[in-house]
N, C-alpha and C positions, 0 to 999 in steps of 0.2 A: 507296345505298352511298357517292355521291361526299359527302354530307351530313352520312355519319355520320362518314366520313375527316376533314374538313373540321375538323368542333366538335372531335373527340380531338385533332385537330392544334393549335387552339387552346388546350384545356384546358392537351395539355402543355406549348405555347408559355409559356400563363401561369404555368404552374409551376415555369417556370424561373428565373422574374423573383423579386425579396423588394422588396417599397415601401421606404419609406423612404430617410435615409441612410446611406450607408458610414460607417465611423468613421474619421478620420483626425485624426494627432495635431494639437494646436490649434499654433500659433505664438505663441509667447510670448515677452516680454522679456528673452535672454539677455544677461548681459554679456560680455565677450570674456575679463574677469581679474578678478580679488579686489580691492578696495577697499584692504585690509591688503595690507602684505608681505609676499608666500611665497617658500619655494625653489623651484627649480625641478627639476623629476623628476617620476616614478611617485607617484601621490597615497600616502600614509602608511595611508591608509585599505585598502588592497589586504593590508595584511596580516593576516593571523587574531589574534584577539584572543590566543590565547595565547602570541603574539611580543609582542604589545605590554605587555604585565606580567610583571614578570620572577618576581616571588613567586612560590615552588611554593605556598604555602596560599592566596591569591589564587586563582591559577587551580584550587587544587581546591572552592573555594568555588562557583566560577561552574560548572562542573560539574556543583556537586549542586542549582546553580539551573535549570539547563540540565533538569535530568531530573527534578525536584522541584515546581518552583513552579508555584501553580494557577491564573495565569494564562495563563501559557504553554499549561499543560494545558489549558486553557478554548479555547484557539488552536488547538491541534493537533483537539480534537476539531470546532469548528465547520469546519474543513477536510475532514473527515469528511459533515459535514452539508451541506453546499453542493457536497461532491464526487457525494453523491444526489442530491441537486437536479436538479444537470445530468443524470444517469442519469434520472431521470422526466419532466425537458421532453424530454431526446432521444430516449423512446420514444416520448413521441407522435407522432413522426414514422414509424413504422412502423405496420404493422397489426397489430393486438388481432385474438386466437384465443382463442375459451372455446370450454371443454367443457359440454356440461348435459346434465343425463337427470334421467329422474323417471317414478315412474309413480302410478295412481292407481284407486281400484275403489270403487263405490258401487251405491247405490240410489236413483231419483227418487221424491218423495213424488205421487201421484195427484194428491191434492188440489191439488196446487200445479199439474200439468201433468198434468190430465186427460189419460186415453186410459192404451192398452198401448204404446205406443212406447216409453216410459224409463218405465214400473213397473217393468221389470226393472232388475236388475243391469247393472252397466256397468265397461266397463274402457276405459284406454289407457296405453299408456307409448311412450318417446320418449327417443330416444338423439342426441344432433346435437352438429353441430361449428357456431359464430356466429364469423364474422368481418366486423371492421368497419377502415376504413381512410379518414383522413379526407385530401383530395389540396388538398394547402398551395397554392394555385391563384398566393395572392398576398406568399407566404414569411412569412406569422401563426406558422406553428412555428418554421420557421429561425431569424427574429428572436428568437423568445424560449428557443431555443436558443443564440443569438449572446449573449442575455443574462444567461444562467443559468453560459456558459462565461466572460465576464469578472465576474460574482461569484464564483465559483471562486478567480481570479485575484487580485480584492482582497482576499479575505481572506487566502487565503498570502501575500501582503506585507505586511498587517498580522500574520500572524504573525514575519514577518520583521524588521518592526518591533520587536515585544514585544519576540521573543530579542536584540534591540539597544538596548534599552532598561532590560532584564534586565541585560546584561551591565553596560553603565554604571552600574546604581543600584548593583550588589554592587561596583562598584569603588569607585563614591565612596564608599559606605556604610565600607566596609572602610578607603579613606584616611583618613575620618573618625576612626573609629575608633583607629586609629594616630596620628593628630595627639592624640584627646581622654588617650588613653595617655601621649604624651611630655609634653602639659601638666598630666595628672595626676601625672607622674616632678617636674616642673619643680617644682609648689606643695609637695610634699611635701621637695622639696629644700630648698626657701626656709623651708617651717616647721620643717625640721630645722635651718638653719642660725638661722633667728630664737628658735627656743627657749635655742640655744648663745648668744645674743648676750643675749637676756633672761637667763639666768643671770651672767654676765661683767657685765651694769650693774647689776642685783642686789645682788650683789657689791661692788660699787663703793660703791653707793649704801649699804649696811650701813656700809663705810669713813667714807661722810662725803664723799669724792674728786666725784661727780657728785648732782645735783640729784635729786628726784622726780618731777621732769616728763621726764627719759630713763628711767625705769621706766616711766613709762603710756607712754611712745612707743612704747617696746618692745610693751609688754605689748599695744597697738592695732596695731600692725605684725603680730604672731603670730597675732592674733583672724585678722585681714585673711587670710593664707595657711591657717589652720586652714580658716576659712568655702569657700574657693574648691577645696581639698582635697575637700571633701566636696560641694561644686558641678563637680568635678571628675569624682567617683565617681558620681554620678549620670550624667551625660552620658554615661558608658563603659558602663554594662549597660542604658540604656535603648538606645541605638545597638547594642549586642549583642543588644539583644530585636529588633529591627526589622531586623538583619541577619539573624536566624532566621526571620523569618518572611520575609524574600526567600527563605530557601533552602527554603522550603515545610517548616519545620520551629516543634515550638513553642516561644516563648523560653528561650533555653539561653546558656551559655557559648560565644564563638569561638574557638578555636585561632589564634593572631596566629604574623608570621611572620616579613618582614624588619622592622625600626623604618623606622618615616619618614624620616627623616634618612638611611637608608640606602639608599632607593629609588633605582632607575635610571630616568632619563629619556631619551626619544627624544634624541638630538642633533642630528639633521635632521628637519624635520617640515614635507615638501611637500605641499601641499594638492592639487594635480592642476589639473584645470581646472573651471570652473563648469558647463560641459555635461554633467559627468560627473555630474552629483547628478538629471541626469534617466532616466539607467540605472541607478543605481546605489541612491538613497534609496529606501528600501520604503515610506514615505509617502507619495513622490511614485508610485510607481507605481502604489500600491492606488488614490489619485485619478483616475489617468487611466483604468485599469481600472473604477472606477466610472462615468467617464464615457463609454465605449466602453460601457457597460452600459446602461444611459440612452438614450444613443444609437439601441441595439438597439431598445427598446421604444416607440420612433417610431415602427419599420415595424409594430410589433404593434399598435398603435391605429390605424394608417393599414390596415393588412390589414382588419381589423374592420370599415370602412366599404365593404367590398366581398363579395361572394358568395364561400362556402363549398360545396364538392361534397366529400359522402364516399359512401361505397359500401359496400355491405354483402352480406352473404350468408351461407347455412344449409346445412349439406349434414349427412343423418341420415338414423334409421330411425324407423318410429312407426308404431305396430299396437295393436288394440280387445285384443288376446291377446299376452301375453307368448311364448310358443312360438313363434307366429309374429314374433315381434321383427326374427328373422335371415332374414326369408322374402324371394324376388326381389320380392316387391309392397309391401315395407314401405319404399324409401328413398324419399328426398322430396331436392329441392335448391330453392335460390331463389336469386336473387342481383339486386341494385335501386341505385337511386342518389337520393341526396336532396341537393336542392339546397336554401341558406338566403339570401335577399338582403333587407338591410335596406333598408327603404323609407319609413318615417318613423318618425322616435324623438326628434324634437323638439330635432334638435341634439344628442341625447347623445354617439354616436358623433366628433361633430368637435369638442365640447371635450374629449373626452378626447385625441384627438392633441394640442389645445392644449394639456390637462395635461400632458403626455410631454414637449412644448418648453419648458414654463418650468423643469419640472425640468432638464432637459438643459443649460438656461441657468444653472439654481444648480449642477449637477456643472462645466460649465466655469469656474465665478467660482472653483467652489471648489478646483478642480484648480489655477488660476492663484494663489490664496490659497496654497497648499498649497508651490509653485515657490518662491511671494516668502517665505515661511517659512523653504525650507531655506536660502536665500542668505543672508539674516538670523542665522539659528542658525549657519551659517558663519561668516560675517563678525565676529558677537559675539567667537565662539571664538579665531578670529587673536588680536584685537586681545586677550583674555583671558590666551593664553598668553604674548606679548610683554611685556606688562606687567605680570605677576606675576613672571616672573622678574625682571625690570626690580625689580620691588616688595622680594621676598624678597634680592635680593642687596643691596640696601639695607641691610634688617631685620639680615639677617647684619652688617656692618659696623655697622650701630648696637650690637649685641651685643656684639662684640666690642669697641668703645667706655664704653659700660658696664661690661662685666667690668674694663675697666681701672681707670673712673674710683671705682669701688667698691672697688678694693684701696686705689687712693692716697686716697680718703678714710676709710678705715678705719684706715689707718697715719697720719693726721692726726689721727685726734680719739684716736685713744690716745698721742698725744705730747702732746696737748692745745691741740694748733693752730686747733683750728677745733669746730666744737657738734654736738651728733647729728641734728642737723636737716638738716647738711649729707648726712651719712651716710643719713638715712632716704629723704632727697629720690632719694640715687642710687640706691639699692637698688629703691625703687618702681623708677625707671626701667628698672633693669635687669630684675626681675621683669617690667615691661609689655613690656619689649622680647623677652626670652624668648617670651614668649606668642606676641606677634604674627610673631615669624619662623616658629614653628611653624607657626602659620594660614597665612601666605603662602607658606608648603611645601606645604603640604595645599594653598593653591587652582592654584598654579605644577601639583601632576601633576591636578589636578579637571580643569581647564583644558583638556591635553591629552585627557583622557577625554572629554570634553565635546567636542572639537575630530574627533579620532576619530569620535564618534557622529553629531555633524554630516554629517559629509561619508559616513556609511554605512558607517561599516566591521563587520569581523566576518565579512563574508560573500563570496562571489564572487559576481557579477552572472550570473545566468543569459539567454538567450535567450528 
């Protein structure tokens, strides 16, 4: 009896223990502040995306991407699937109970098994309960239970991801969209106004008053805005087609909402602090999550190179005659234990814990890759938003320079001061300059989206 106290006391001593190591977060190279210049505050990122766009059709956009689109769908269900996961490594930590019954009734052939013993007929059936339960001696389940719960974990961060990457493609998509709109208002403007100008030198030129070489000028000036009208129109329903199929729909028309030029921008845009993007980015967390995962399966290949004990037992009824099935002399019980210990495998066993460290070694490269990524896509975004606006309020004053220098050359060459050359020259100008203020609108709010995505917004950080 002290013997047998003795090994139980043991067994459950070791089954207290799991090999392997603990997971614990790695140390990585933080910086203290951002590289670019931020405000200082509550990161910008903390608010829900539907503060940060002011469009009502914007945000009903993202919405029906929200509850539509089939990658996200694809997210939510593998969440589903990895949620069973862990439901089937955590039961094997428990004990398996089946039921079986069965009965059976024959005849033995002589010939085969001479004598009267079994020429007769024969029966038996059999009613039992099997239980088996295998005792994690050196934490081989735990770990791969420890495993199963951070794959759980990175994939709802990579779902978390999606839905923030979702949200940012239908925004940019949509500002796109709206720039391609106000530059297809613009070319259709300039061919409307170029076709007035080709009839007026037309005109002229019937008189006798201007030359022929300011009708093909014209006439090469109109082509130029016709061509780009219609490079124009393309760009707006192909971007419409690719915005519907953001929204898990098939290409169709989008509903547009406020114009470009009308959109609201953040006025303060603090970035928070740099350690915040290690709570906060779903990237960065599904990485470490993979790597706590990784980790786990250390101790399942170190488990492996040690003895297994599980235990079993039968308790049932079982009788030559069904009637007596339920009879006191028909139950039966057993109950045993089997033990398994590897004793040579030629090394299999201890490269596979090697294999578990080198992987564990590529989930931490890649966890620290994954860090120096978000600070990077940060950092990008500062300096992005800074100097687009920098850029775009430029473009505006060049515009507005233009639209000037294009009246007073237009009021010159019909006094006959000066040659249509001059005129053409500024007109391109101003048409290029149109163009590019619009783009540098559109990248000034990308920017900010982009800036936002960066730093994880959209969501609150859970525990």
């Amino acid at each position: 009896m002290p013997r047998r106290f003795a090994t139980l006391s043991l067994l459950l001593l070791a089954g207290g223990c799991a090999l392997g190591p603990d997971y614990e977060r790695p140390e990585v190279d933080m910086p203290e502040r951002y590289v670019q210049p931020v405000q200082e505050g509550e990161s910008f990122a903390n608010a829900p995306w539907w503060n940060l766009f002011a469009d009502p059709e914007l945000q009903k956009l993202i919405r029906i991407a929200l509850q539509e689109n089939q990658d996200l769908g694809i997210a939510v269900s593998r969440i589903e699937e990895f949620r069973a996961i862990l439901g089937v490594t955590r039961a094997d930590q428990l004990p398996n109970v089946d039921v079986n019954g069965g009965g059976n009734r024959g005849r033995g052939s002589s010939n085969v098994f001479p004598g009267n013993l079994i020429d007769g007929t024969t029966e038996n059936y059999r009613l039992a309960a099997d239980a088996f339960f295998e005792v994690d001696l050196f934490g081989r389940l735990r770990r791969s239970t420890e495993a199963a719960r951070a794959e759980l974990y990175a994939v709802e961060e990579s779902r978390r991801s999606i839905t923030i990457s979702l949200v940012s493609s239908v925004a940019s998509t949509y500002i796109l969209l709206r720039d391609l709109d106000a530059q297809l208002a613009i070319a259709e403007r300039t061919e409307t106004a170029r076709q007035d100008s080709l009839k007026i030198i037309a005109a002229r030129f019937e008189k006798g008053t201007v030359p022929l070489l300011d009708v093909n000028q014209a006439e090469i000036q109109l082509a130029v805005a016709s061509a780009l009208v219609a490079v124009a129109e393309r760009a707006v329903a192909q971007t419409e087609n690719l915005l519907s199929v953001l929204l898990g729909r098939n290409p169709g028309e989008i509903t547009r909402g406020i114009a470009l030029g009308q959109q609201l921008l953040p006025p303060n845009i603090p970035a928070g602090l740099p350690s915040e993007l290690l709570q906060r980015r779903p990237d960065v967390l599904s990485a470490e999550a993979q790597l706590a995962a990784q980790t786990a399966r250390i101790g399942v290949a170190e488990a492996a190179r040690w003895p297994s004990l599980s235990l079993t037992g039968s308790l049932g009824l079982e009788s030559g005659e069904l009637s007596d099935l339920n009879s006191g002399n028909s139950d039966f019980w057993n109950v045993g234990a089997n033990i398994f210990a590897p004793l040579f495998n030629a090394g299999r066993n201890r490269n596979r814990v090697a294999i578990e460290r080198a992987r564990t070694e590529q989930a931490l490269l890649s966890y620290e890759q994954t860090v120096q990524r978000a600070f990077l896509e940060v950092e990008d975004a500062l300096v992005a938003v800074r100097t687009y606006r920098d850029e775009h309020a430029a473009r505006r004053r060049q515009v507005e320079a233009a639209r000037s220098a294009a009246v007073l050359s237009r009021a010159r060459y019909d006094g006959g001061v000066t040659s249509y050359l001059e005129v053409l020259d500024i007109e391109r100008s101003l048409f290029s300059a149109e163009l590019a203020e619009s783009e540098t609108q559109r990248q000034s709010i990308i920017a900010i989206i982009d800036l936002y995505k960066a730093l994880g917004g959209g969501w609150n950080p859970e525990p």
